[in-house]
N, C-alpha and C positions, 0 to 999 in steps of 0.2 A: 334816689332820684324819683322824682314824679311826673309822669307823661303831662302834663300840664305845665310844666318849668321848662319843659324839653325843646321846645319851638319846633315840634312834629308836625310835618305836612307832608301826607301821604296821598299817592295817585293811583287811582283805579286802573288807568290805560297807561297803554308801556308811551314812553317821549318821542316823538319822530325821530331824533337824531339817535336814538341808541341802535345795535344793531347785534350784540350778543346777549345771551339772559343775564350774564352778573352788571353789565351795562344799562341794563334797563332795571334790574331791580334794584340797584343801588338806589339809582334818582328816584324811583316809583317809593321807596320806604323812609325818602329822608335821610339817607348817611352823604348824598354829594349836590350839589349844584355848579350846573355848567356856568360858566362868565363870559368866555369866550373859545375860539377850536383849541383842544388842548388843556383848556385852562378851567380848574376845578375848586370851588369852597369845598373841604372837608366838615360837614358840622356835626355835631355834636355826640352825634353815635357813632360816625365816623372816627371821630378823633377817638373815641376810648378803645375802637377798635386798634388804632393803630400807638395809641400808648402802651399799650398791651403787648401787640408786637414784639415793641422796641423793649419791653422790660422783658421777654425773652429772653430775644434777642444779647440786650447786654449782658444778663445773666452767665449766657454761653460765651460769650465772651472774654468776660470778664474772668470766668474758671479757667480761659487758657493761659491767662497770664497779660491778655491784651490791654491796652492802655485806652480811656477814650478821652477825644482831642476834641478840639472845633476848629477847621478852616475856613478863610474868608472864600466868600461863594465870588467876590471880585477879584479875578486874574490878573495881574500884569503881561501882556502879549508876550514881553521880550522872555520868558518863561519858557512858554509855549515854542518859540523860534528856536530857542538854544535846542529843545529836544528835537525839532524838527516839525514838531506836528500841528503849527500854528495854519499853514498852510491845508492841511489836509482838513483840518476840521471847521474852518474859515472859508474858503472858498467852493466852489463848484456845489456839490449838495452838501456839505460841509452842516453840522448842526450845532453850533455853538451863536449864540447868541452875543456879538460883540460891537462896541464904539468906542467911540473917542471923547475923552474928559474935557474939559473945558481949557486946556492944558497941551491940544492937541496928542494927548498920548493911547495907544490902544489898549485894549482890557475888553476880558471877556469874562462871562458869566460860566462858573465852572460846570462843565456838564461830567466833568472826574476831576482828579486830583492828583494826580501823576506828578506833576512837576512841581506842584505846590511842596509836597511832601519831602519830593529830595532835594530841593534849595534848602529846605532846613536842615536837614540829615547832612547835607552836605557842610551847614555851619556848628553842625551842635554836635553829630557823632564823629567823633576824631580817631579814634583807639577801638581795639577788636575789645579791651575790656565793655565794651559799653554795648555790645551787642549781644542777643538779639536783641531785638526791639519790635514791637507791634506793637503800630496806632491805630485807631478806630474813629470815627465818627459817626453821628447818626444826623443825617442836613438837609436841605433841600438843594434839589439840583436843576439843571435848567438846559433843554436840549429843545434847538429850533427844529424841531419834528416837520419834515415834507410835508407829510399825511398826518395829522394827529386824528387819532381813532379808537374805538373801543373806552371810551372813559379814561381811568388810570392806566388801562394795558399798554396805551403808548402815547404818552402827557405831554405835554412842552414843560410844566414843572410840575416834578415829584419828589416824595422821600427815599434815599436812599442811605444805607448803611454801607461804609465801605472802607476800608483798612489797609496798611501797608505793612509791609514787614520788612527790617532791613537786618543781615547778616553776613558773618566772615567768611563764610564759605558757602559751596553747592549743599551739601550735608544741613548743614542749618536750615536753612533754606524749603529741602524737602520734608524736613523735621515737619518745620510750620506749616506747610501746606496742606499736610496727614493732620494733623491738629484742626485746622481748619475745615477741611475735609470731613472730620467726624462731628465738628460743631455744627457745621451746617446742616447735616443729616440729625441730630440732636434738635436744631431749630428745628426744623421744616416737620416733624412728628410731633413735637410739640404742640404747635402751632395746628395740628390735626391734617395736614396735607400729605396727600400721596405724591410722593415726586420719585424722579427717576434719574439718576446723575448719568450723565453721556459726556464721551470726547465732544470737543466743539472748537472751533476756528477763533483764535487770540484777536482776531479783528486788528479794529487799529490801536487797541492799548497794546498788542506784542507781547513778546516772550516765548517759552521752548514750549511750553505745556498750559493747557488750559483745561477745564470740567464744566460743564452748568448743570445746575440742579431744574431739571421740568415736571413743572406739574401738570398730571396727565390731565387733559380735557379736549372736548370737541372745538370748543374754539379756537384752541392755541395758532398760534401764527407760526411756529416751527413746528415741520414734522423731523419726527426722531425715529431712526432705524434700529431695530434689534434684534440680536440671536434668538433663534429657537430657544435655543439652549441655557438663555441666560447670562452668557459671558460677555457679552460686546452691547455697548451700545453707544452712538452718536449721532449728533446734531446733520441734518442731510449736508450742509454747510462741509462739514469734516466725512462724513462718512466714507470708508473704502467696502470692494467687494467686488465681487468675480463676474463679469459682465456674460448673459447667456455666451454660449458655443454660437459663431458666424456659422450659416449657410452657404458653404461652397460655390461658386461659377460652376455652369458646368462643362466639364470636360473639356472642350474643345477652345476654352475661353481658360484655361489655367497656366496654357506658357506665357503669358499674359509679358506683354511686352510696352510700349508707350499705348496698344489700346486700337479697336478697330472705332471710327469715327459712327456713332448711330445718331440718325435725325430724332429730335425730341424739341418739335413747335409747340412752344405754350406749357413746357413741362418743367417748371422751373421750383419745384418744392421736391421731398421726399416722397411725399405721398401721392405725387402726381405720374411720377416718372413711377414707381413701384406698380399704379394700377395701370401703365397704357403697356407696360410689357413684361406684366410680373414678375417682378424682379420681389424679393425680399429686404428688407432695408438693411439688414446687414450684410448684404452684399456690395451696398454704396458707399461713398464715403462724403460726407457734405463740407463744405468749405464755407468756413464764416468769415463775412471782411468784418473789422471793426479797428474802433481808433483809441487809443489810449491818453490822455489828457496827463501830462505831467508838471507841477510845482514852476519848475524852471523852464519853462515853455514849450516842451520838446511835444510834437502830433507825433506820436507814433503808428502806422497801422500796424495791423495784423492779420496774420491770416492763420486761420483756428482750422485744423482737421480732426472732425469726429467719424464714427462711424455711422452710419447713418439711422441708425434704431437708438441710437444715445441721445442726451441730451447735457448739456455744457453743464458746469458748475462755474457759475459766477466768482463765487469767491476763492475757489481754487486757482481758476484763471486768475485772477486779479494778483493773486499772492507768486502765480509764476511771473507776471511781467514786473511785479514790485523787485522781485528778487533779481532780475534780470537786469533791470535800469534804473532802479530806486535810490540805488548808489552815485548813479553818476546825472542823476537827472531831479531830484529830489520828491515830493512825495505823489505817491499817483491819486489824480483826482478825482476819473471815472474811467469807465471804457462803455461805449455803446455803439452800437451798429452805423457801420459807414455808410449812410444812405446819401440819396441826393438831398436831401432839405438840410442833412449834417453838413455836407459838402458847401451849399449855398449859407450855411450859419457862419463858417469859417472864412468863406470870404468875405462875407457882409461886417462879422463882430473883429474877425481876425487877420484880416487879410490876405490869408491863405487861399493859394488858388490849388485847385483840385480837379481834372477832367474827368469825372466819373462816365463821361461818356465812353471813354475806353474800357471800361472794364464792363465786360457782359454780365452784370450780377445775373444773377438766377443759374449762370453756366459756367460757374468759377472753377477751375481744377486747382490742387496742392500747386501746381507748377505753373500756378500765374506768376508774369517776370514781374519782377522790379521795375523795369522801364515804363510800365503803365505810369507807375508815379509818377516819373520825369514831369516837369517844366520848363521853356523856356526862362522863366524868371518867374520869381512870388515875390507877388506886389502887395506893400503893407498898407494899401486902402489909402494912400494920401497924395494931395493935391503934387500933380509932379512940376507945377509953378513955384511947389514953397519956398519959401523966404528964411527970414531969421524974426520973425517977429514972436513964434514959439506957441503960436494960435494951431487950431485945429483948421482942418479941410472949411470955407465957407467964410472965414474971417481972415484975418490978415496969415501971410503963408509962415510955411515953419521950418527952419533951415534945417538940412541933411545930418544926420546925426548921427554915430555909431548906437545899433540896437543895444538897447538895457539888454542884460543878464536873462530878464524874464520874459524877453521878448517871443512870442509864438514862432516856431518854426517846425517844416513838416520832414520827418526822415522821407530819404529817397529809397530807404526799403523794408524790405516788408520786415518783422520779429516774425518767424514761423514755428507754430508748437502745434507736434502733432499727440493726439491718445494713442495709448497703446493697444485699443479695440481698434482703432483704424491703422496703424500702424504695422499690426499683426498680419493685418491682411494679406493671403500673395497675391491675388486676383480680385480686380473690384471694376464698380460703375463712377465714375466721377467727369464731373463738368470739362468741357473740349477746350471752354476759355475762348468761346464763339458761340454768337447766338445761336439757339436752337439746337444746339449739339453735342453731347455728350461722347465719350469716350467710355468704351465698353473692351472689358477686359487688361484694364491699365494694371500694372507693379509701379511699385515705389524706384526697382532698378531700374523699368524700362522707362520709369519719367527721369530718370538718373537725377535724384533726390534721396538724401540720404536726413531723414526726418528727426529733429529732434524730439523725441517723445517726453511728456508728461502725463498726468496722469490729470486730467482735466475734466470728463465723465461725473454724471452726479450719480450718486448711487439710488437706485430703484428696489423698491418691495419687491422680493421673489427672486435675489438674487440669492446666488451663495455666498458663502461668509470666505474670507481670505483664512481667517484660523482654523475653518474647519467647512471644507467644501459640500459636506452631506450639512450641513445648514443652511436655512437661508433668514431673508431678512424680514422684519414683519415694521408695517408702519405704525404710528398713535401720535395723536398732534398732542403737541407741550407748549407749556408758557415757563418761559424762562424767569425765575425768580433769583436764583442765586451766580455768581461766576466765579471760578478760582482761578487764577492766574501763577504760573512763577516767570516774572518778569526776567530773571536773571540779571544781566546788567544794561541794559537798554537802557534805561533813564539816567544810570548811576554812571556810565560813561560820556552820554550824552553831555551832561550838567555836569559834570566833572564831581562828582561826592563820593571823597576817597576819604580811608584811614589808614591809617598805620598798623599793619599785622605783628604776629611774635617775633617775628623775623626784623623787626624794623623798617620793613621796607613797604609804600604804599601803595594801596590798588582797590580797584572799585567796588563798593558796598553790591551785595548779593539783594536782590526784591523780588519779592510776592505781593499780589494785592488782590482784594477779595471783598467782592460786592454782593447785596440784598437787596433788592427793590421793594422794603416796605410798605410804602404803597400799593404797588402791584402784588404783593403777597395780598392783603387785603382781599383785593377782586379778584385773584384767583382763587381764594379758598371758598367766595361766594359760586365761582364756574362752578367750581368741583362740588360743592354742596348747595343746590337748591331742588326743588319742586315747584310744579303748579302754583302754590299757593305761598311760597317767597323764598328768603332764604332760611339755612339750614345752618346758623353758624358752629363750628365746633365748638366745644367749651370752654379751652383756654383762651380765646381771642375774641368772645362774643361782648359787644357791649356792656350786655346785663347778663347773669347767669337765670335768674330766678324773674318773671314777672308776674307780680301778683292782680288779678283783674275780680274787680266786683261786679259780677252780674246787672247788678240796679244799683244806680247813685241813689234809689229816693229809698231802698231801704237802709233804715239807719243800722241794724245789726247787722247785714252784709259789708256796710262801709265802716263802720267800728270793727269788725273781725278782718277786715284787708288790709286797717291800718294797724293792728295790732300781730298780723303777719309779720307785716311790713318791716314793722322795727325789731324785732325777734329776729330774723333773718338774718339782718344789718348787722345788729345784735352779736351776733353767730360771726361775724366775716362773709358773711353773702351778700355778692353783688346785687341788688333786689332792685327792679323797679315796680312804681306803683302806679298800674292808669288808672288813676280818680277823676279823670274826664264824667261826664254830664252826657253820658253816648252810649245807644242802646248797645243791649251784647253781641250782637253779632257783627257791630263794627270794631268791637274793642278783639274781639276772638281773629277777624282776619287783619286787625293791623299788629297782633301779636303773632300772625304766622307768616306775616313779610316780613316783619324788623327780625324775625328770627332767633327770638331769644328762646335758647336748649329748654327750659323748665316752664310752664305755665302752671300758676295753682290759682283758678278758677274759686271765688266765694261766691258762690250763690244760692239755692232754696236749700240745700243743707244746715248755713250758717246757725237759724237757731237750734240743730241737735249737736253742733258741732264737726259737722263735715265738711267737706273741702276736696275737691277732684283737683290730683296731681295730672298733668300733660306730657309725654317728651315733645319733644317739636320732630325730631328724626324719625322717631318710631310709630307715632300717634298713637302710641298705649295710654290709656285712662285707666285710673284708679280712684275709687273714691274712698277716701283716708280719714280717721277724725286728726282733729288739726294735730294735740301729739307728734302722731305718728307719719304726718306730711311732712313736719317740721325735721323727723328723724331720720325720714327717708332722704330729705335732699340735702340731710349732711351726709348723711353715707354715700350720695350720689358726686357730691358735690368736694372733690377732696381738695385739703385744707392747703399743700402744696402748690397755689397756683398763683398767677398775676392780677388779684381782684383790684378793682378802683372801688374804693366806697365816697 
């Protein structure tokens, strides 16, 4: 290829909108253009970057035995319903991008393939003879991203590779996942990336067990905790760990019974109440109100006890109240802080009425009643004139109707989950459940409360490790590039895709499924490998391995000796490009050290003895070579084992 074919536009200054270096150097050297938030042309360097990838990628693949498909990126809804998860990923912040055909039917644009997968399985594998099975894909995907940010790192559409596996039992099952397992750590070295596999949180695809592979960088948007030691590592999302040792009450304050009343005007945080009568924060215990959003209508609140020096894991929580009500209320949608403006959304959008006036936020105790919720009646927001005309409030009235199935309504008490750092406690400071006042020296018996504990705590650097207490945890932010899943039978029940065992008798297909962010591999190998002066690609995945640059367009034996590289190389199997641009050398030398291709061999004032200065891009060692022995060195450098585009 010739930097003159190539449609190369390179930028001096980093773009407004970027905001990390692989972000900004991508667009600064020509591999991406923005079109809109989210939304990226890959050109032309780009793409070979990620052809490359994917010929990896399949590689490994393809050595485990796996199969590769194509599915349609257009869902059919009722799909999605049958497993459940139409709702969760459709509504509230929900990231699937979906409508309705001309047909009035709904369909959404696939952002996984979950259910796509076992409708088939479910029609085509009948018999355990036909198992295992792993399919693959390599597709574009489509996720209505809240925030789209970072370039590729979180796209509304990008490439993903991603695979199912279906089997007769739990054993097969884990077979495949250790196969996978080791392919992906195979990829991800390849492909020259440091990554770090951790437990991580199954989200909403589900399943018993999950893995992601991160690659370590400063940008990452997940931080990941690990042993000293080596043996433990996970996604903060999952991590477990031994919360410091609480600071005792003192003395006098340990028979500790419902609590001596102490005044605290305007002390309505942890840190507030800690410095007006220093207290240590784990000696407190803080009480979160919030409200749970479920499928089938259900407001739940809640009321969350931590210790007071912790802080919540979001998605822990979320997985205790799914597990709790998921079943009988259908998928949960969010949960966020019960404030007054939530309070005023739900009557205005929902009709729900809520007296937050009663509840003293800032001076909540574990032992706030139920009865705050009470109502007189919750009014669903409509004209109490209505009629039968079936109009809304404002038009003609709408006669009295039994509430639809999905109709909003608020529990009259509270879901209480307490940690077991606060839990632990025999003696603590917590809110009176009246303004201004606090309760100092309260127990759990004497508020006669008997606390259902979870483990709900996000884990912190600097704790110790559960498997080994002389450890602790050290932080390093990661980009998640890879996922493994074992689904188990989640989807396979859901969708009913059953076969026939040796036994004769039928029961639900066994899944794993297991994703790559192609794309996002891409920009993370640029985090992880750049400098000052651009990117640093590795070798297997760099656009070009070799770029040949002439000093002077206007000497002609410089330009004769670069094109006679040039095709020599090619020649050989080397990826070569050749910038025969009309552009002084020190523009062709810094747009060869952003685009980042591994090898530069510079022809210039050597040309008529026959020299030629070899470059790394990584290392910035120079050598000046006669051509020979340039040509010899960078097939020895350059081994024949790899994924070239010529």
């Amino acid at each position: 290829m010739r930097v003159s074919c190539l449609m190369l536009v390179t930028l001096r200054d980093d773009p407004a909108e970027a905001e990390i270096p692989s972000h900004k150097l991508l667009i600064r050297a020509g591999y991406i253009r923005r079109l809109g938030p989210g939304i990226y042309a890959y050109l032309p360097l780009l793409w070979r970057v990620l052809q490359k990838i994917s010929a990896i990628v399949r590689q490994e693949m393809d050595a485990t035995g796996a199969l590769e498909t194509l599915l349609p990126q257009l869902q059919p809804a009722d799909l999605w319903q049958r497993s459940g998860r139409w709702a969760g990923y459709t509504a509230g912040e929900g990231i699937m991008f979906h409508l309705r055909d001309r047909h009035g039917r709904e369909l959404g644009l696939g952002p996984t393939h979950e259910e796509v997968i076992t409708a088939l399985a479910a029609d085509l594998l009948r018999s355990y003879r036909q198992l295992s099975v792993n399919l693959y894909q390599i597709q574009t995907k489509f996720r209505d991203e809240i925030r789209p940010r970072f370039g590729l790192m979180r796209g509304r559409e990008f490439i993903m590779k991603d695979a199912y596996s279906f089997h007769a039992n739990e054993g097969s099952l884990r077979k495949t996942y250790a196969a996978m397992d080791s392919a992906y750590r195979r990829i991800f070295r390849r492909c020259g990336l440091r990554t770090v596999a951790v437990e991580a949180d199954s989200g909403a695809i589900g399943g018993s067990a999950s893995q992601e592979f991160m690659v370590t960088a400063d940008a990452g948007e997940d931080l990941i905790l690990t042993s000293s030691d080596g043996s433990y590592a996970a996604n903060q999302e999952r991590a477990v760990s031994l919360a410091p040792e609480a600071i005792a009450l003192p003395g006098g304050l340990r028979a500790a019974g419902a609590g001596e009343l102490l005044a605290t005007p305007g002390q309505t945080t942890i840190e507030q109440l800690s410095a007006a009568h220093g207290f240590d924060p784990s000696q407190l215990v803080k009480v979160l109100l919030l409200l749970a959003r479920f499928e089938a209508g259900l407001r739940q609140p809640l009321l969350v006890c931590l210790r007071g020096d912790q802080q919540l894991n979001a998605v822990k929580l979320a997985n205790a109240v799914s597990a709790r009500l998921a079943p009988q209320h259908g998928v949960l949608l969010g949960i966020e802080p019960l404030s007054r403006e939530l309070a005023s959304e739900l009557a205005s959008k929902e009709g729900l009425q809520l007296d937050l006036d009663a509840i003293p936020l800032g001076y909540l105790g574990p032992d706030l009643e139920d009865a705050v919720l009470a109502q007189p009646k919750i009014s669903l927001g409509l004209d109490p004139s209505a009629a039968s005309s079936g109009t809304a409030t404002g038009g003609a009235a709408r006669a009295a109707a039994p509430l639809p199935a999905a109709a909003p309504h608020l529990a009259r008490s509270f879901l209480r989950l307490t940690d077991p750092t606060a839990a632990e406690l025999a003696a603590f400071v917590a809110g009176a459940n009246k303004l201004d006042q606090h309760r100092l020296g309260a127990s759990w018996k004497g508020l006669k409360l008997q606390p259902e504990i979870v483990d709900l705590r996000a884990a912190q650097p600097g704790d110790r490790c559960q498997h080994d207490p002389s450890q602790t945890l050290a932080a390093a932010r990661g980009i998640e590039v890879g996922h493994i899943f074992q689904l188990g039978r989640k989807y396979s029940e859901a969708m009913q895709a059953r076969f026939t065992n040796e036994a004769g008798a039928e029961e639900s297909l066994w899944m794993g499924c297991y994703g790559i962010g192609v794309s996002r591999l891409a920009q993370a190998a640029v985090e992880q490998n750049h400098d000052a002066d651009g990117i640093r690609w590795p070798l297997a995945i760099a656009p070009f391995e070799v770029i040949v640059v002439s000093a002077s367009a206007q000497d002609p034996i410089q330009v004769q000796l670069a094109e006679q590289l040039y095709q020599r190389l090619r020649d050989a199997g080397i990826d070569a490009l050749l910038d025969d641009r009309d552009e002084r050398a020190g523009v062709k030398f810094k747009d060869a050290d952003l685009i980042g291709i591994p090898w530069r061999l510079v022809v210039g004032r050597g040309a008529a003895q026959g020299q030629v200065e070899l470059v790394g891009r990584s290392d910035r060692q120079r050598r000046d070579l006669a051509v020979e022995a340039a040509v010899a060195a960078l097939l020895d450098l350059i081994p024949p084992a790899r994924c070239g585009l010529q």
